[in-house]
C-alpha positions in Angstrom: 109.8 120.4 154.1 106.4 120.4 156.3 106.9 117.8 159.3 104.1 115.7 157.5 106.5 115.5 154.2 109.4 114.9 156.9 107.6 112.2 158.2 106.9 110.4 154.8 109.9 110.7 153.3 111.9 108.8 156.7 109.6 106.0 156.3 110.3 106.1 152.8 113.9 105.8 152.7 113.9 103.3 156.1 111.7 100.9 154.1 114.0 100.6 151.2 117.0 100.8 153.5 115.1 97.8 155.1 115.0 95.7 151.7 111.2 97.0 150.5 110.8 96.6 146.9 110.1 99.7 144.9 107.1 98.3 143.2 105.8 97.2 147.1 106.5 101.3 148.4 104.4 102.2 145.2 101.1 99.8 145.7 101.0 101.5 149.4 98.1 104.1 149.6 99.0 107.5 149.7 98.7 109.0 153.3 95.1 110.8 153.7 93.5 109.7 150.4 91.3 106.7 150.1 93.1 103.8 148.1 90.6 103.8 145.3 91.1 107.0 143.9 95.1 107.2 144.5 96.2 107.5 140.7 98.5 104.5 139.6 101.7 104.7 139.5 104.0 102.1 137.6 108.0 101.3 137.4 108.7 101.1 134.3 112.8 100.1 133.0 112.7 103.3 131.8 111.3 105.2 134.5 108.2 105.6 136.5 104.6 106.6 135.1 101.4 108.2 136.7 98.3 107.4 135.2 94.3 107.3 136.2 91.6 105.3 137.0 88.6 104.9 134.4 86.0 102.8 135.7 88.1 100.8 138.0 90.5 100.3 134.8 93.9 101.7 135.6 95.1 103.8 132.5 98.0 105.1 131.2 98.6 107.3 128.1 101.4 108.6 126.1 104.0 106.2 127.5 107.3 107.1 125.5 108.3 103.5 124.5 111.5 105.0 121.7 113.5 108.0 121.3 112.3 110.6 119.9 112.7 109.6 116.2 113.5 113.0 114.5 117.7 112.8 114.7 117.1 110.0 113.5 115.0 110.2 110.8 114.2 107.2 108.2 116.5 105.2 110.6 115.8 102.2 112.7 114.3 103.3 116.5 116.3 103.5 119.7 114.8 102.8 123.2 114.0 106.2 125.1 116.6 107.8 128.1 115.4 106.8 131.2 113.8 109.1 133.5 113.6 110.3 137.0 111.1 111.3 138.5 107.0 110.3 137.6 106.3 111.0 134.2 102.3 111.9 133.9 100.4 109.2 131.5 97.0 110.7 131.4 97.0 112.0 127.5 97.6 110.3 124.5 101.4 111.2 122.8 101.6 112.9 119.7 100.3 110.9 116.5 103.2 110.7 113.6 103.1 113.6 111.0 100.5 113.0 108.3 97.4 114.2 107.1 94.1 116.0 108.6 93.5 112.6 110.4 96.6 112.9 112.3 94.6 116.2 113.8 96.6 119.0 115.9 99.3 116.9 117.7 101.4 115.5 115.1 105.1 115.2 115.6 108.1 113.2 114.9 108.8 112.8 118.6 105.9 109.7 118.7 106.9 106.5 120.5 104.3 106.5 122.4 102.1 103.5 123.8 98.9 103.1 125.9 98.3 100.5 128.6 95.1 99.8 130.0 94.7 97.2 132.9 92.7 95.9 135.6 95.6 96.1 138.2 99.4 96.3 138.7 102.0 94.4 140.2 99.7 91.6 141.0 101.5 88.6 139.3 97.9 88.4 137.5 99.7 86.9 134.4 96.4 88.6 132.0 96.9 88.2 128.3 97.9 91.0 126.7 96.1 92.4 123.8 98.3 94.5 121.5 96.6 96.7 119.1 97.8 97.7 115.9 95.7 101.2 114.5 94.4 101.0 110.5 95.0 104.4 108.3 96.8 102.0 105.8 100.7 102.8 106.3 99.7 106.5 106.0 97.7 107.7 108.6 95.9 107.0 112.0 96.7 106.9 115.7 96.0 104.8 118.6 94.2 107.8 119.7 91.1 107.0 118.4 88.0 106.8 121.2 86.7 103.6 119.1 90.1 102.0 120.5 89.8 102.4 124.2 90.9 99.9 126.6 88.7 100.5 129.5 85.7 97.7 128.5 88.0 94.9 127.4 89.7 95.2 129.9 86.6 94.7 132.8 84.7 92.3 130.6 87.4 90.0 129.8 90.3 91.1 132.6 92.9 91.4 130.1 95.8 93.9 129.1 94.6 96.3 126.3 98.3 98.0 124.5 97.6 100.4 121.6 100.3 102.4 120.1 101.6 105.2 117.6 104.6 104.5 115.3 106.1 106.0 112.4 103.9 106.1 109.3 104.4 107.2 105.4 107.8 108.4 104.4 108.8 109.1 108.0 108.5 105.1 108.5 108.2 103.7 104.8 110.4 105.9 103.0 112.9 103.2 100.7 116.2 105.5 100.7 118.3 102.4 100.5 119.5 102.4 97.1 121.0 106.4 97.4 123.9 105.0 99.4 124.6 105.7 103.2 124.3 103.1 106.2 121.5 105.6 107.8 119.5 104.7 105.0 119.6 101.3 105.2 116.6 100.5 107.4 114.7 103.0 105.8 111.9 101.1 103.8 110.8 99.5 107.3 111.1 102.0 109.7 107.5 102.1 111.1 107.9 98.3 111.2 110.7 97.8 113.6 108.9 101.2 115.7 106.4 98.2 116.4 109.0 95.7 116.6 110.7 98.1 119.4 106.7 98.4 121.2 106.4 94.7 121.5 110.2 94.8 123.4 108.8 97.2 125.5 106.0 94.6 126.8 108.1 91.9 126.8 110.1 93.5 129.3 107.7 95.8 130.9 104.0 94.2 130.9 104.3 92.1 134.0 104.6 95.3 135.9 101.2 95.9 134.8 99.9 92.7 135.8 100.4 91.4 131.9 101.8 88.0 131.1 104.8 88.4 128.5 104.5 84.8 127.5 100.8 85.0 126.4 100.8 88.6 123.4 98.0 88.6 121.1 98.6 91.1 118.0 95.4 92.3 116.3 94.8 95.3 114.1 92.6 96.5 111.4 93.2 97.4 107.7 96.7 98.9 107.8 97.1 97.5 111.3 96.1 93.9 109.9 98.5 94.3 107.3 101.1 95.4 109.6 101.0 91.9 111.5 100.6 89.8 108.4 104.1 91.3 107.3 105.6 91.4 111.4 104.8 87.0 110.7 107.4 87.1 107.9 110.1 89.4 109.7 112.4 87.2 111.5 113.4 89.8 114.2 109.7 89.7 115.6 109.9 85.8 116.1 108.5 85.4 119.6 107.7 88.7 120.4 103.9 87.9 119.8 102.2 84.4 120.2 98.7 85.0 118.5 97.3 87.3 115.4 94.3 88.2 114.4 93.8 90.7 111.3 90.5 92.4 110.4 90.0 93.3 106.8 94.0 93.9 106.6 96.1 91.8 104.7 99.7 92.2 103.4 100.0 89.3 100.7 103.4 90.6 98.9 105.7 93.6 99.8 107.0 96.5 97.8 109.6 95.2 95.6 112.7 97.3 96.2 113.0 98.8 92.7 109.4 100.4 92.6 109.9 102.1 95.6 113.2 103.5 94.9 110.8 104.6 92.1 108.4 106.7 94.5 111.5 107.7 96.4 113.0 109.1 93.6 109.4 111.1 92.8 109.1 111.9 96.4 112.9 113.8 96.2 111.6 115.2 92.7 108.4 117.1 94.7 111.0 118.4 97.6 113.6 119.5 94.8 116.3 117.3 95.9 118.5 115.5 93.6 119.3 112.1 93.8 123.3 112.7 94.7 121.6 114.6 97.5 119.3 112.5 99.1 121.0 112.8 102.2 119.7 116.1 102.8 116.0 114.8 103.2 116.9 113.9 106.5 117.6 117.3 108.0 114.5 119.6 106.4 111.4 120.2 107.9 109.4 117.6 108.5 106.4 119.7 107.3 108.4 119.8 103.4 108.0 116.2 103.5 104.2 116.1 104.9 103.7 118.9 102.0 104.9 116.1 99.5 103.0 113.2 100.4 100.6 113.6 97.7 103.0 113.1 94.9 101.6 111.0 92.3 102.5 107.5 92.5 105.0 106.7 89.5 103.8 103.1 89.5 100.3 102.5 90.2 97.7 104.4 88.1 95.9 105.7 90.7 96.5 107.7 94.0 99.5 109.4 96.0 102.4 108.2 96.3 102.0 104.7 98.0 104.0 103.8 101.2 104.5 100.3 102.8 106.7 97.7 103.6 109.9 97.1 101.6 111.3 93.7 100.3 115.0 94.9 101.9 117.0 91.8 102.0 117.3 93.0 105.8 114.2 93.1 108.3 112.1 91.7 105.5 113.9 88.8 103.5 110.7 87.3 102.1 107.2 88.9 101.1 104.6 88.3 104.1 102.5 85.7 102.1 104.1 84.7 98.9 104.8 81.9 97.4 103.4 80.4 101.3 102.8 81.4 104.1 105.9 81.8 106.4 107.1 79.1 108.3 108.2 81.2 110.9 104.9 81.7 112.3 103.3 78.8 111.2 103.1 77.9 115.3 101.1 80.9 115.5 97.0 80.6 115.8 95.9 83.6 114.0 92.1 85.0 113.1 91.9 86.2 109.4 88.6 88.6 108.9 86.5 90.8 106.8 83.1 92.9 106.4 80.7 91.6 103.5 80.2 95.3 102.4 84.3 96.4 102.9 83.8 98.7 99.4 80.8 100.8 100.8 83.3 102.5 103.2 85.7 103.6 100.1 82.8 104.2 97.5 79.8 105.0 99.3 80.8 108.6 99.5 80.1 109.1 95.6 76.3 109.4 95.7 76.8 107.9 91.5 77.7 104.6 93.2 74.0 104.1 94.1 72.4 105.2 90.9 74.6 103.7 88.4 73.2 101.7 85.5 74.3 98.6 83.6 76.3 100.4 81.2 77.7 102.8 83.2 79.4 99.5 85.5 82.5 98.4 83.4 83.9 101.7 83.7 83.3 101.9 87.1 84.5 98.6 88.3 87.6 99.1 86.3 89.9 101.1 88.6 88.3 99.4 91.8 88.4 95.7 91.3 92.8 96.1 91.5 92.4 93.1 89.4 93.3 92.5 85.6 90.4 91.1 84.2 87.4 91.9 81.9 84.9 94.2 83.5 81.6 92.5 81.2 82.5 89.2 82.4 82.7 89.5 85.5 79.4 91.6 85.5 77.7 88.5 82.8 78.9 85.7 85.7 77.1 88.4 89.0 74.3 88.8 87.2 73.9 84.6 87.3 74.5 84.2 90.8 72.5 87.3 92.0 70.0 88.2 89.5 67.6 90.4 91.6 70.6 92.8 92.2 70.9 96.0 91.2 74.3 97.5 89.2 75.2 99.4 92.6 74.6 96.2 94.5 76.9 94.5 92.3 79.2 97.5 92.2 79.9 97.0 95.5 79.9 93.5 96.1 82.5 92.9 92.8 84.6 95.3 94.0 84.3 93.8 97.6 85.2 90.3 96.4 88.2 91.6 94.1 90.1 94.1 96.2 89.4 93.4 99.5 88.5 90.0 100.2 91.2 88.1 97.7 94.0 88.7 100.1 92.7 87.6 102.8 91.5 84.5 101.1 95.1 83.8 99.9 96.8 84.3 103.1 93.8 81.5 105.0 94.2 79.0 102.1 98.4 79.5 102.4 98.0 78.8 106.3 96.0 75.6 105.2 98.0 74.4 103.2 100.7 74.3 106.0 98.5 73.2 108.9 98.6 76.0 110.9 95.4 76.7 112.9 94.0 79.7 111.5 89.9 81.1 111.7 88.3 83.1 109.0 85.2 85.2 109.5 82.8 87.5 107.7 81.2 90.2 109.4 77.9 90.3 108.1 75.8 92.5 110.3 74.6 95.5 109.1 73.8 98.6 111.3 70.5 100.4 109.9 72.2 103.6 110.3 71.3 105.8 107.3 68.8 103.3 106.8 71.3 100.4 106.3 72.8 102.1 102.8 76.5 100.9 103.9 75.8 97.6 104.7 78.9 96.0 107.0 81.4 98.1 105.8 85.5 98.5 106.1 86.3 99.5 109.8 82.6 98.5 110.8 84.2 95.5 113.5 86.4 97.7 115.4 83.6 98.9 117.4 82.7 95.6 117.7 85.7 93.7 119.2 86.5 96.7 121.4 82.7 96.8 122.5 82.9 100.5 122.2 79.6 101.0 120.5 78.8 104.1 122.2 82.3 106.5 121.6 82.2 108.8 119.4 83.1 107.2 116.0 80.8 104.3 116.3 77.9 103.4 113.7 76.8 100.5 115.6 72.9 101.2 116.7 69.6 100.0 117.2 68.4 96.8 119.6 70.7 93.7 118.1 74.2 95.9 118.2 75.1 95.7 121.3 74.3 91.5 121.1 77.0 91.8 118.2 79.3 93.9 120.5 78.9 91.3 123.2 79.6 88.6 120.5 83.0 89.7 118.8 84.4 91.1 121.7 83.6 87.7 123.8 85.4 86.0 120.5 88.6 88.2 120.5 89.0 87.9 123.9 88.6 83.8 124.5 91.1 83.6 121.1 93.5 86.2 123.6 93.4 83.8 126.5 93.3 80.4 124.9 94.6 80.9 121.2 90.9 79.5 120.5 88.2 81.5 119.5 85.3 79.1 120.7 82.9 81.0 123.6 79.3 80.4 125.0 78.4 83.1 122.3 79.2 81.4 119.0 79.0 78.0 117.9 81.9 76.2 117.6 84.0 77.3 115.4 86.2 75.1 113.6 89.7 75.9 111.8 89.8 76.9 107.9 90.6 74.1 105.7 91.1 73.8 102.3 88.1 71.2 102.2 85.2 72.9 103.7 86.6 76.9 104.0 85.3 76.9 107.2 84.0 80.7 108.3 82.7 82.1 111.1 80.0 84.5 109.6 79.1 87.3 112.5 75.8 88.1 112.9 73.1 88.1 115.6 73.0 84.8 115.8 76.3 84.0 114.3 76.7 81.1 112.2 79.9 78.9 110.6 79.3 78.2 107.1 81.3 76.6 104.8 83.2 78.6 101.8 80.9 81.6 101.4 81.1 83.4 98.6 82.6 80.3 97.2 81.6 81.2 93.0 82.9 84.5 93.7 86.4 83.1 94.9 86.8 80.6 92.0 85.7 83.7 89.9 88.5 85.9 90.4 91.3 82.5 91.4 91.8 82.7 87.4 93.5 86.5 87.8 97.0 87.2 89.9 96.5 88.9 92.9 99.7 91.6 93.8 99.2 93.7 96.2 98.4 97.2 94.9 101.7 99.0 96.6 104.4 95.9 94.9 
């Protein structure tokens, strides 16, 4: 030990000795190196982290939140071993094991979270701003560029949390029903992974200058529909205090019976019997990965479909049927979606902008995930938009029918029992690829996170970053008041069942009342189930 190290290491230990707090040793600047650029270090219960500074943001990546999940595979999460030493935080952890999106570092060791912040150990009570990544219940990361912290955090001096959890069979897989208490949490395993994340900043976020008392959970598509079934789970009562879902919506569960169903063809592709389901949790996880696209024994359409289970045990009640639970009634939440959401899943098919009038029934049929007659729905479009096109119409139909109608039935649920929610409609359209896909599914992330410029982002020319400026203003006065209202919208006013109230995003925004009102009555005739029930 040089006399220098010698040196620090006596002041060190005489300052605890002396009653100096651990966090007050760790805000001191290092010896020799200016303050500014000292990376961050932060004391977690776990153990101590080392991140970096981004722009005057302090950041922290791949903080292990859980255990690593693969001995304990398809069973509910355990908080990690604690640590000495610093643990680095400068990369993101691995993603859970899934497709090509899930890229090179996929692994079942991935309880990982991210924490961006303006400063630490300040007492700065900031509202923390929990983000839940889309990908369905299949894929996706919280390692996506579009999803960095760093410009929430200095426009709106917040807390920005994103995380990875397990996803598909690894968190979704309904083993319940082939016997075995390691089974039993099975169907809701990536669930209580986020459960287990929100514990983590209820006892850990102050550190980082976060207020545990003041957790806003947004997410988009699978991440939306992640929270609306977390406001129906009794164990995450009061772990989160506002919502907000964009173009995600979970109105029922998967009844338990249909996914024993793709259980049982998930074990047929791995050539396991039933009697041996048990097995399933000790092969390689890559077996199960190779099996994801089984056929789906129940739907008519797609792989086998993964999401949250109707269990009689973390989720007693599906997220938004027959009401809206009353467990989070208390709970201002934001309910959201793109006027063009279809363009995203059908604009890659170049036949979706050439097809003709007669062509349209066919192709609306497996889109709309509604039973109803293809010609009359197309007769009563035609009415209310008769300079349209059949592509336009393609879209929009399907738009109204599969991705709108949820969301719709979870705002009108919430009004029926006077909880404060706030619907919008994103309706600005980036003239990218001359403006072909409209607003389209996923377009709003870049949006809120004003990230228009990472790579990812489709936002461009002179009014996008005006719409950045907008929705990310909104998000972030909803995070710190549980109100959305800010200089840059007019006032918006709650959703009732009277007006329909919607906030419809645009540069200028506007509120209008029950948009796309004929469309809604249209398809209020048909039962809406969710396509994985």
């Amino acid at each position: 030990m040089s006399n220098l190290q010698r040196r620090k290491f006596l002041k060190q230990s005489a300052a605890i000795a002396s009653g100096v707090t651990l966090s007050a040793l760790l805000n001191q600047p290092v010896f020799g190196s200016a303050p500014k650029k000292a990376s961050p270090v932060a004391s977690t219960i776990h153990g101590q982290v080392r991140g970096y500074v981004d722009d005057g943001i302090n950041v922290f990546k791949g903080v292990r939140y859980g255990a690593d999940t693969a001995a304990r595979r398809f069973m509910a999460p355990l908080p990690p071993e604690s640590w000495t030493g610093i643990h680095e935080a400068t990369a993101y952890g691995a993603s859970s094991p899934q497709g090509s999106r899930g890229g090179d570092n996929m692994s079942e060791d991935c309880l990982f979270l991210n924490v961006f912040t303006p400063a630490l150990r300040d007492q700065g009570k900031r509202p923390v701003m929990f983000y839940i990544h889309g990908g369905a219940y299949s894929g996706g990361s919280g390692s996506s560029p579009l999803y960095d912290g760093v410009r929430l955090c200095k426009r709106g001096n917040v807390i920005v949390v994103s995380i990875n959890h397990r996803l598909n069979a690894f968190g979704y897989l309904y083993l319940a029903r082939f016997g075995g208490t390691e089974f039993a949490d099975s169907g809701n395993a990536g669930q209580l992974d986020i459960l287990l994340a929100l514990k983590w900043v209820r006892v850990n976020i102050a550190e980082f200058g976060g207020d545990p008392a003041n957790v806003l959970v947004f997410g988009q598509s699978g991440g939306g529909a992640k929270i609306a079934t977390m406001m129906a789970m009794p164990a995450a009562k009061g772990l989160f205090h506002k919502a907000a879902t964009m173009s995600g919506q979970q109105v029922t569960a998967s009844g338990p019976l249909n996914a024993t169903l793709r259980t049982r063809a998930m074990l047929e592709a791995l050539k396991i019997s039933p009697e041996r389901a048990g097995e399933v949790r000790t092969i390689p996880y890559q077996r199960i990965m190779e099996a994801l696209g089984t056929k789906d024994p129940v739907l008519p359409f797609g792989s086998v479909y993964f999401g949250p289970v109707l269990d009689e045990r973390s989720l007693t009640r599906h997220p938004f049927y027959p009401d809206a639970p009353a467990q989070s009634a208390d709970i201002p939440m934001i309910i959201g979606n793109t006027h063009d959401e279809t363009r995203a899943f059908l604009g890659g098919d170049p036949t979706n902008f050439t097809v003709g009038w007669e062509e349209l029934p066919d192709k609306l049929i497996p889109n709309m995930r509604v039973d109803i007659q293809p010609e009359v729905v197309i007769a009563h479009y035609r009415k209310l938009y008769p300079n349209l096109s059949a592509s336009d119409l393609l879209f929009k139909i399907t738009t109204a029918s599969r991705s709108w109608r949820g969301a719709i039935i979870e705002a009108e649920e919430r009004a029926k029992s006077g909880s404060p929610s706030y619907a919008y409609q994103l309706n600005w359209a980036t003239p990218k690829d001359n403006g072909r896909l409209g607003a389209p599914h996923a377009s709003d992330i870049q949006m809120v996170f004003d990230n228009i410029d990472k790579p990812g982002a489709t936002a461009i020319g002179e009014q996008a970053q005006a719409m950045a400026d907008i929705m990310s203003e909104t998000f972030i006065a909803f995070a710190k008041n549980g109100k959305p209202d800010n200089k840059l919208i007019p006032k918006w006013r709650p959703y009732t069942l009277r007006d329909r109230e919607t906030m419809v995003f645009d540069v200028p925004s506007r509120l209008e009342k029950d948009p796309r009102g004929e469309e809604r009555k249209l398809f209020e005739k048909v039962p809406y189930i969710q396509a994985g029930t």
